[in-house]
C-alpha positions as CSV (number, residue, x, y, z in Angstrom):
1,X,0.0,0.0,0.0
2,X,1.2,3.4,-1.3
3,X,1.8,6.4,1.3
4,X,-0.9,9.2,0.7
5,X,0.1,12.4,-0.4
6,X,0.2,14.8,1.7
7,X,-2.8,16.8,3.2
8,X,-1.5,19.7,3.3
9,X,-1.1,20.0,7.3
10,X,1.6,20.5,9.7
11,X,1.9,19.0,13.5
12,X,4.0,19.5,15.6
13,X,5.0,17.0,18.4
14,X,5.9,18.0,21.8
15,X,6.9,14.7,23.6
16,X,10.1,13.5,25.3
17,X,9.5,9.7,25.0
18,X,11.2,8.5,22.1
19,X,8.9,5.4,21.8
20,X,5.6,7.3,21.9
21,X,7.1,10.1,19.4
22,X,8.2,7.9,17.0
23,X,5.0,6.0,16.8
24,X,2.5,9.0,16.5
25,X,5.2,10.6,14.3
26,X,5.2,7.6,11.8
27,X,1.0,7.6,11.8
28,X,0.1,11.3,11.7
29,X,2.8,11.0,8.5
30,X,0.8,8.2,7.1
31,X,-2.2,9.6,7.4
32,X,-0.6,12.7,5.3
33,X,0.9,15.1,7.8
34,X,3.6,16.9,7.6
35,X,5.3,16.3,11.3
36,X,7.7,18.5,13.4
37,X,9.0,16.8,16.6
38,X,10.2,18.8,19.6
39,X,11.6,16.4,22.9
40,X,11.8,19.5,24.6
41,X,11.0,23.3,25.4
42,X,13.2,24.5,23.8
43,X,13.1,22.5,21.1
44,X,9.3,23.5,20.6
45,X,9.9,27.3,20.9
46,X,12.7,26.6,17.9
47,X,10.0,24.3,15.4
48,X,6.8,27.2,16.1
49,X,9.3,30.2,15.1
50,X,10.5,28.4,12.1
51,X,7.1,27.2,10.3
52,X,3.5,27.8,12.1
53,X,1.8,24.4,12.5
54,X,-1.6,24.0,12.5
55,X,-2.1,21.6,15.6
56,X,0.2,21.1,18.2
57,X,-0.1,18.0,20.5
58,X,2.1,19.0,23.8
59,X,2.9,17.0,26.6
60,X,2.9,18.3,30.4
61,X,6.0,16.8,31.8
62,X,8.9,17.9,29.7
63,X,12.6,18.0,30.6
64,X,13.2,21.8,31.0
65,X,9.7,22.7,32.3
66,X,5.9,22.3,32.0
67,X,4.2,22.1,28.5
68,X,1.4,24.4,30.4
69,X,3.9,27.3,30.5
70,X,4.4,26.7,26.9
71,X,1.1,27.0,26.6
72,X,0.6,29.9,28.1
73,X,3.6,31.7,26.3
74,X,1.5,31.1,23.2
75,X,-2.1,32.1,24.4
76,X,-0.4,35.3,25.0
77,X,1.4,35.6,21.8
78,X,1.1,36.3,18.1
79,X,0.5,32.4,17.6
80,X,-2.3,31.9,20.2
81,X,-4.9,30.8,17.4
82,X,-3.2,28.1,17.5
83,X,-4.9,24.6,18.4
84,X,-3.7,22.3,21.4
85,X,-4.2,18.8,22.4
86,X,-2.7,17.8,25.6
87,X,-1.5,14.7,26.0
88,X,-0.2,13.8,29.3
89,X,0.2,11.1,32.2
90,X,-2.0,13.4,34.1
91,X,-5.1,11.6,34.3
92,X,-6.6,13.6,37.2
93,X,-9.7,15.9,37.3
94,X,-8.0,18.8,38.6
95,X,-5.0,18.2,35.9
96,X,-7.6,18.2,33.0
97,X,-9.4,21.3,34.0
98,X,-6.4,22.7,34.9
99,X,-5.1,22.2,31.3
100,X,-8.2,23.5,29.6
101,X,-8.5,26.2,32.0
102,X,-5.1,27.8,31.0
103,X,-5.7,27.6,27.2
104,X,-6.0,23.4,25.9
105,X,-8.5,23.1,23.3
106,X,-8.5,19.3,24.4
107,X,-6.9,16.7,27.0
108,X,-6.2,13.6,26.4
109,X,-4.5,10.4,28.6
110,X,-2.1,8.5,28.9
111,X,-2.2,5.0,27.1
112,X,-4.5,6.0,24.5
113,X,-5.4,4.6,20.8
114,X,-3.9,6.3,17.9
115,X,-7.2,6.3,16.3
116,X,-8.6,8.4,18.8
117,X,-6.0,10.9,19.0
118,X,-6.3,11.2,15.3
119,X,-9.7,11.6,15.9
120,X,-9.5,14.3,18.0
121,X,-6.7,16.2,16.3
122,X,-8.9,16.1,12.8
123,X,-11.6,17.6,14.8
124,X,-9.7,20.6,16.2
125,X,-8.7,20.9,12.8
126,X,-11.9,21.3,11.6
127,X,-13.1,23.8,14.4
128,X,-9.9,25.9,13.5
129,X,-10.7,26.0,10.2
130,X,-14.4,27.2,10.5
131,X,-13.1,30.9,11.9
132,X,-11.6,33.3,9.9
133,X,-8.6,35.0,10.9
134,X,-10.1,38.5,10.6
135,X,-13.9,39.4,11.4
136,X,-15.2,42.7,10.9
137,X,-18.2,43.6,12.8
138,X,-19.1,47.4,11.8
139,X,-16.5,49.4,13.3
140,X,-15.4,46.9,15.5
141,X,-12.5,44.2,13.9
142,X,-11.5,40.9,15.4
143,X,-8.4,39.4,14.8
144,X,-8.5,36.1,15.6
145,X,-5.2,34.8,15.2
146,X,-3.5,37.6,17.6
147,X,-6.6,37.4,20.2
148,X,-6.7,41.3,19.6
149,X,-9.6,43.8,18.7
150,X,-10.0,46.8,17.7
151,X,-12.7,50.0,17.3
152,X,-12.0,52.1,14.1
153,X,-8.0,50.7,13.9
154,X,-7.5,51.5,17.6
155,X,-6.6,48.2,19.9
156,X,-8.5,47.8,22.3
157,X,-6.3,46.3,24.4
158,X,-8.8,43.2,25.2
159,X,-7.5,40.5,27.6
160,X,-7.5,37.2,26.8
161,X,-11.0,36.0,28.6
162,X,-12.5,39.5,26.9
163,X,-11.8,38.7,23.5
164,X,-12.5,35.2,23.8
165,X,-15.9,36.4,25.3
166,X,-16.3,38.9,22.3
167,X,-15.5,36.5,19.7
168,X,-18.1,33.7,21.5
169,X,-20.6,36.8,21.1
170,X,-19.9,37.6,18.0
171,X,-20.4,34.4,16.5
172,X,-23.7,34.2,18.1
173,X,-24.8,37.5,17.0
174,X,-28.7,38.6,18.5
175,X,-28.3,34.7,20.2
176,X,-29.0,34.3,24.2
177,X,-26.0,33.0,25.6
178,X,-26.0,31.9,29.4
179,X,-23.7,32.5,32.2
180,X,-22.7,28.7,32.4
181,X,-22.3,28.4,28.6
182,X,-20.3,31.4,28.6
183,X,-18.1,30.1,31.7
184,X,-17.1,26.7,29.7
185,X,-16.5,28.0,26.5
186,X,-14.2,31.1,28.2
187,X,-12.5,29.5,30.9
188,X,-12.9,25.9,29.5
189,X,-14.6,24.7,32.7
190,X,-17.6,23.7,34.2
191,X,-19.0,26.7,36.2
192,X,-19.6,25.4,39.6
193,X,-19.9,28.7,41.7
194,X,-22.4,32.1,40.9
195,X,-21.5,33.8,37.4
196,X,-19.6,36.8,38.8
197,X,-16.5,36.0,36.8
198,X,-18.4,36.0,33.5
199,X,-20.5,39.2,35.2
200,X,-17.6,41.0,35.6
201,X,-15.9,40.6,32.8
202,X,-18.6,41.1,30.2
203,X,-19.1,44.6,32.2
204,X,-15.6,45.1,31.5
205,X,-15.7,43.9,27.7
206,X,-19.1,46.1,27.1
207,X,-17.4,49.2,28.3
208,X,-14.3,48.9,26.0
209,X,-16.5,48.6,22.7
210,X,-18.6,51.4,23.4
211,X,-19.5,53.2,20.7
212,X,-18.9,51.0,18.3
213,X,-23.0,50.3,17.7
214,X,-22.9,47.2,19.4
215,X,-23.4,46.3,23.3
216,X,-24.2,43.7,25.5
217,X,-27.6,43.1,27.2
218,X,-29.2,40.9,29.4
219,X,-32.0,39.4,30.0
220,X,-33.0,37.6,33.3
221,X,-33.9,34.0,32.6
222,X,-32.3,33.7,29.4
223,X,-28.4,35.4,29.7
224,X,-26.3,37.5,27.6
225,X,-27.6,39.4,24.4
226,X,-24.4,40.3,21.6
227,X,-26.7,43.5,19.7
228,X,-26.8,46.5,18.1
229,X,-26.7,49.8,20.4
């Protein structure tokens, strides 16, 4: 049987065990992938600055330091568009909300089937590829890739939990949106107190894009409103 061609897509591998790199590398390649492997950090930091991958599968426990600090360098970067799986040892409840909460787009433990981290690698993939780097709303524009938005071409210096809250509404334009929706597509967790961290920072998100002809309202018994002024 012939190797397919390629599909056009590149991963990057963050994993220190030799065995377990060489095996997903060998399959994501078979399946048409283009591969980078990084054992290490530093290694990673090197592969992202030199080509931009469209997935990256990280590991936790690396030799020089925690794949979550990675993780976090690139949520606050130029790259953080990027998509995430987490694969790790760290089976526990706290380690996987943990790991969503500071930026994975999935989790997934250790042993595992290939076919299911293929699995959920193609569908990160596809959610990726369903937003546009750039969204113009009116006055207001959304760039997606850099987490950063602007009124008229002036930053709004958004932080990361406001834009991702801006971006959630904008997709679901004149849609009600709960506080517990909000709360796990935000901060990629379960909301198991009151809403006030979605309360206050919607307030604070509202009051940066005013005047741009769109606001926020809400609605008691149904949530969060993304409409025009």
């Amino acid at each position: 049987m012939n190797k397919p061609e390629s599909n056009g897509r590149r991963i990057l591998l963050v994993e220190d065990n030799k065995k377990i790199m060489r095996g997903n590398k060998r399959m994501f390649e078979w399946e048409g992938y283009a591969i980078d492997a990084a054992a290490t950090l530093g290694e990673a930091h090197a592969a992202i600055d030199e080509s931009r991958p469209d997935a990256i599968v990280l590991d936790i426990m690396l030799p020089d330091g925690s794949g979550l600090e990675f993780m976090r360098e690139l949520r606050g970067g130029s790259k953080s568009g990027i998509p995430v799986l987490l694969l790790t040892g760290l089976a526990g409840q706290e380690d996987v909300v943990r790991g969503l909460t500071l930026g994975g787009d999935d989790y997934l433990t250790k042993p595992y089937d290939f076919p299911v981290l293929l699995a959920r690698v193609e569908a990160l993939l596809r959610r990726s590829a369903q937003v546009p780097e750039k969204i113009a709303k009116g006055r207001l524009t959304l760039d997606v890739t850099a987490g950063a938005a602007a009124l008229d071409g002036r930053d709004l210096l958004l932080t990361q939990k406001e834009f991702a809250l801006l971006l959630c509404f904008v997709q679901n334009e004149e849609r009600f949106l709960s506080p517990e929706y909000l709360y796990e597509k935000v901060w990629k967790a379960p909301m198991t107190g009151d809403s006030g961290a979605v309360r206050k920072t919607v307030s604070t998100m509202r009051g940066k894009i005013r005047g741009s002809g769109w606001t926020v309202d809400w609605s008691k018994g149904e949530g969060y409103c993304f409409e025009r002024e």
